[in-house]
N, C-alpha and C positions, 0 to 999 in steps of 0.2 A: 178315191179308191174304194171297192165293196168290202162290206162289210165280212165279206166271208176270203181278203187278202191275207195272207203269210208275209212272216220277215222275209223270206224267200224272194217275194215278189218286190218289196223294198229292197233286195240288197243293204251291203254295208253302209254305202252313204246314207241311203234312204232313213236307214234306221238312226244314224247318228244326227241327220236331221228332225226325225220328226222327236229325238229327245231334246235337242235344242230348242225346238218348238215350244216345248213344254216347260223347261225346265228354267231358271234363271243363269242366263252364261255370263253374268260382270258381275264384280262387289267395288267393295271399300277394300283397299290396302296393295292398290297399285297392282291388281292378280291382272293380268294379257293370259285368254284363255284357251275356249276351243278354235282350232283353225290350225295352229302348229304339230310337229312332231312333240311339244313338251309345252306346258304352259309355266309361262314366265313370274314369279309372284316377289313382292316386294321388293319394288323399282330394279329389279335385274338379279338381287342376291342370288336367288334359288329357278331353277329350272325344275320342274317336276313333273314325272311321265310316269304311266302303266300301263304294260299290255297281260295278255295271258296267252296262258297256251294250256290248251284242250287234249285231250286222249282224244282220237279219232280226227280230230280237225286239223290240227299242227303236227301231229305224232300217230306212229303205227308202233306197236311193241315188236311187230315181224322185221321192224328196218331202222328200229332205234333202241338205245339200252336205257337204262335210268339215269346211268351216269350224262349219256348224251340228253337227254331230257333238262337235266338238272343246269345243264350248259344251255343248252340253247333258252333258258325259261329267263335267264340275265342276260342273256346278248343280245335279244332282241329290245330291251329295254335299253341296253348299253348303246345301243346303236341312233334310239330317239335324242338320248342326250350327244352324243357326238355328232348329231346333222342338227345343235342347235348351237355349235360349238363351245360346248360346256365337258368339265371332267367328272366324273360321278363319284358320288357321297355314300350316304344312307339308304338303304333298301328294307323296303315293308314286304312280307313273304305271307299271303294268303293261303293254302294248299287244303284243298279236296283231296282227301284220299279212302277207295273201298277198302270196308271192312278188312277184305282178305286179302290187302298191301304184306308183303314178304317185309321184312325189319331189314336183308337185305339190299332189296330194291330200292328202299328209305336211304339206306346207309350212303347208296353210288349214288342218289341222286343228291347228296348234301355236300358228299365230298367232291364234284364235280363242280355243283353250285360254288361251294367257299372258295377253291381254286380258280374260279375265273374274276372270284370277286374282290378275292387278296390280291393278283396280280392286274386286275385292271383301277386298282384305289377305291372299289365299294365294299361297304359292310353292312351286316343284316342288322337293324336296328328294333324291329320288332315284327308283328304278325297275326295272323290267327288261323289253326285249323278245326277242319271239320271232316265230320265222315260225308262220302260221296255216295248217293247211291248209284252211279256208274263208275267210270274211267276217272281217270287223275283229272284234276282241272289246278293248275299252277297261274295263280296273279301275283306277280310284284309291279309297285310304288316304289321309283328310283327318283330319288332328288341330287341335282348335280349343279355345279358350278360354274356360271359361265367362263370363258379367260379373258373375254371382252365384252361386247354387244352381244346381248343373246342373238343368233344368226334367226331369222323368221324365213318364211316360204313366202313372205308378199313384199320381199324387196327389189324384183325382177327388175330391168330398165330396157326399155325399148332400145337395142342395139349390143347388148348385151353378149357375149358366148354364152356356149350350154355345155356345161361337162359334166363328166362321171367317173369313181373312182375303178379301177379294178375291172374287172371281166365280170359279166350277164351272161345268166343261162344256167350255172355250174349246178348251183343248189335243187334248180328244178329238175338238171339233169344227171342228179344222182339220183334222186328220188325216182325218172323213170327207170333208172338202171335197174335199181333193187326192187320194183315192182314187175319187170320183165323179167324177172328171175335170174340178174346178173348178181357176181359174187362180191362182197364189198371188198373183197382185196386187190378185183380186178378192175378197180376206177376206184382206189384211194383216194385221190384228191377230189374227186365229184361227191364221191359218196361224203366225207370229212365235210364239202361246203349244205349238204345239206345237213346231217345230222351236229355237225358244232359250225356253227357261224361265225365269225369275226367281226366284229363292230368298226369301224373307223375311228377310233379315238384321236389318235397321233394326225389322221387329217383334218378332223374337224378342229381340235384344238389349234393346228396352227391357219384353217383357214379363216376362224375368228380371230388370232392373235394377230396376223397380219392387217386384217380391218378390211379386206377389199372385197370379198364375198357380197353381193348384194342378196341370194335368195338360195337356200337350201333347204331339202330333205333326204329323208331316207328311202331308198328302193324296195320297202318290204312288200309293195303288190305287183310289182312288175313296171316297168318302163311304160308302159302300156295304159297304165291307172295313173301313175304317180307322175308321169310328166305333165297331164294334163292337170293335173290338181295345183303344182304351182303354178301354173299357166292361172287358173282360174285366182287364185291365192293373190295371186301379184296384179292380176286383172289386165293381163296382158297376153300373148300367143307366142310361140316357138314354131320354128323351123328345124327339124330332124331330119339328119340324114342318116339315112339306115346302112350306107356304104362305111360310115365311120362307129359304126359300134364296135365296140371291145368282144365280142361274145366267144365265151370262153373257147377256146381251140379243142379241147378235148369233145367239144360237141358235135363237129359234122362228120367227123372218120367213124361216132358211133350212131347218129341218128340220120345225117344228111345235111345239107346246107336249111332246107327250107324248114325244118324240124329244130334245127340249131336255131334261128332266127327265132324262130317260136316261141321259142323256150325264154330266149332274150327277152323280149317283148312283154310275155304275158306270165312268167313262169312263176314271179315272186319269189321272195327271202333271200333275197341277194343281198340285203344289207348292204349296197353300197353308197354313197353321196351323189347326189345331183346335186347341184347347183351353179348359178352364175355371176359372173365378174366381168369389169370392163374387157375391152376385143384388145385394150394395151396389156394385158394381165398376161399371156399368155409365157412372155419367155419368164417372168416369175412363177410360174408351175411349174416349171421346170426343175424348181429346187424343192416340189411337193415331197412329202414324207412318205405317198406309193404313188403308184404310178396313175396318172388318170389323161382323159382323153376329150377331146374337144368335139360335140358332136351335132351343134346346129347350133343358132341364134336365137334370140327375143325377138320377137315381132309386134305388130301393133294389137292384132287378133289371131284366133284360129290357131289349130296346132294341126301344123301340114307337115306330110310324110313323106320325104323325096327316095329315089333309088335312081341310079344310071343320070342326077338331074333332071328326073321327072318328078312330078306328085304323082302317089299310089295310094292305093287305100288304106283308110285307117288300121293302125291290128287292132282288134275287139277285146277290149280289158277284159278280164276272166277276176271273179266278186269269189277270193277262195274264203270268205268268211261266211257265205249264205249262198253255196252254189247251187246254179240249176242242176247241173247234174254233177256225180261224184266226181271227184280227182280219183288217182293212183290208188289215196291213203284212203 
């Protein structure tokens, strides 16, 4: 690549590649590292993840509060340890904040924060702030606990089912809502899955307590990006039928079918579980703790895209951390 490339032109993986490239990814003391939703450290004890989230990248002040900020900046993090089927612990709290932060806007973003963290079993354990000189930039460090086998993304089996928890689409489709100048009272539940997420706890912990999970993660870039990533993880290919996605219902009465589908596909921050188990698994998900759905197999290679039982073309994963062009927000 020239010398005169942007992260831009890397994208996200690219980028996380070429710091692996660089950097050392194994030690001493039993750490299983980059490659999962969480890396695994000392022989399974502790699971440990961090993401962040950015003023302008993850958030708009015109379509989200502090309070929903302060939520959404632990559910995404909540969300890595529950597709590694662990409960979560201790949280390290980073935060950027400019100068001319209101002590209010401080205030709703802590008190939203502690309340998602008291009722989901994490606690702020330490930190560090700094002034920003832009937008808010919010990182937490969640370490969690597995309840069995930490769950990995490269345990796929050739013959496998493919499931997903919950309905695709919603989070992206409240975001377009409130960017087309809809009112957030008028699509409550789209707008609620974008601005405060829900993590999967309750399913990830029991689809590790069960043991029959061979490979999971989390949907945070879209069906689009992340199915093909376990595919690659597990080093094997999927079959998806796009006849059997969940996507949310509130999507085609407001955007149309082919726009709803979109939204599924590529939309991201859905937060919900992929993963898969043996094809005998199926009437035991039946006593799943939400609801999920079965929606292609393991294959030997390649990840093909059926509709009506034909293959159709790929959807085109959408990189919302280094885009070509802007989103909504």
């Amino acid at each position: 690549m020239s010398s005169a490339a942007t992260v831009t032109d890397l994208g996200e993986q690219g980028v996380i590649d070429l710091l692996a490239h660089y950097c050392p990814t194994t030690g001493e003391g039993g750490v299983l590292g980059m490659g999962d939703d969480a890396a695994v450290v000392a022989g399974g004890g502790w699971v440990v993840t961090t993401d962040m989230v950015v003023e302008s990248t993850h958030f708009d002040w015109r379509y989200s509060s502090p309070a929903d900020v302060g939520h959404k900046a632990l559910a995404v993090n909540l969300s890595d340890v529950a597709a590694m089927g662990a409960t979560p612990g201790p949280f390290f709290l980073t935060l950027g904040l400019p100068a001319g932060a209101a002590v209010a806007a401080l205030e709703g973003f802590a008190a939203a924060l502690g309340a998602l963290a008291a009722a989901s079993g994490a606690w702020l354990a330490g930190g560090d702030t700094v002034a920003s000189p832009a937008g808010w930039v919010v990182s937490i460090c969640l370490l969690g606990r597995p309840v069995g086998e930490p769950v990995q993304r490269a345990g796929a089996r050739i013959g496998d089912s493919l499931w997903v928890s919950g309905t695709l689409g919603g989070a992206a489709g409240g975001l377009r809502w409130l960017a087309e100048g809809g009112s957030p009272e008028g699509q409550a539940g789209l707008v609620a899955r974008h601005r405060r997420p829900a993590a999967r706890l309750a399913l990830g912990a029991w689809l590790a307590r069960e043991g029959r999970v061979s490979a999971m993660l989390d949907l945070s870039d879209g069906l689009a990006t992340d199915g093909p990533r376990l595919a690659a993880a597990s080093g094997v290919g999927l079959a998806i039928d796009l006849d059997t996605l969940p996507v949310d219902p509130m999507l085609e009465p407001l955007f149309g079918s082919s726009a709803a589908l979109g939204l599924a596909l590529t939309g991201g921050e859905d937060f919900e579980l992929l993963f898969t188990v043996p094809p005998t698994a199926r009437p035991w998900l039946a006593a799943a703790p939400t609801p999920v759905s079965c929606i292609g197999r393991v294959t030997a290679a390649g990840v093909v895209w059926t509709a009506g039982g034909r293959p159709v073309a790929a959807p085109t994963p959408v990189d919302h951390h280094f885009p070509r062009r802007s989103r909504h927000e």
